[in-house]
N, C-alpha and C positions, 0 to 999 in steps of 0.2 A: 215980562216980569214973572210969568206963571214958569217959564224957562229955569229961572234963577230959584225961583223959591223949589222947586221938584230936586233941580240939584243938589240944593243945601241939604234936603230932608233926605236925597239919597246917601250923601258925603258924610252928614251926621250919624245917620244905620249903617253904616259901613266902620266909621269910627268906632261905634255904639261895640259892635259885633270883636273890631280886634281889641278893644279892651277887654272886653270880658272873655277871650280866648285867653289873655295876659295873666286876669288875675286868675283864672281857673289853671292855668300851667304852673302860677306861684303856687296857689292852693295844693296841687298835689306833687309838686316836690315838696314844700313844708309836709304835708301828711308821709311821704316815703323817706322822707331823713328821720320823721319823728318814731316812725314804727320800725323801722330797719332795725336788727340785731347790733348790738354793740360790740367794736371790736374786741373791747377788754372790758371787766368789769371798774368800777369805779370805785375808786378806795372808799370806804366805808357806807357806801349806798348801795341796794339790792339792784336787780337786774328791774323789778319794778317799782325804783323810784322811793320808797321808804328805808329810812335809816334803820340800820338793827339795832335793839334794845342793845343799851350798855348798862351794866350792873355796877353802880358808885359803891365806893369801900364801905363807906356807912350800912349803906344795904346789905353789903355779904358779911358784916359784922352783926348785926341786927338778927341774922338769918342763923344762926348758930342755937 
């Protein structure tokens, strides 16, 4: 019985250890897709992710 249960607790640490190799390998390809340079910029969003101000006709009539 002491046979079986050392097995299980080794099979489980062993489990234990390839998952979280798994989610650490997800982990940093998500981080290197997410900082990697962009092939192309993205129509109307900056290279970091905020939209540029656009100025509505009201505004640059207002602004005279």
């Amino acid at each position: 019985m002491k046979k079986l249960l050392a097995l299980a607790a080794i099979a489980g640490g062993v489990l234990f250890v390839i998952k979280r190799n798994k989610d650490a390998k997800a982990e940093a390809d998500l981080w290197r897709e997410a900082t990697a340079p962009a092939d192309r910029p993205l129509s109307g969003v900056s290279s970091n992710g905020s939209a540029p101000a656009k100025a509505s006709s009201s505004d640059a009539a207002s602004n005279n």
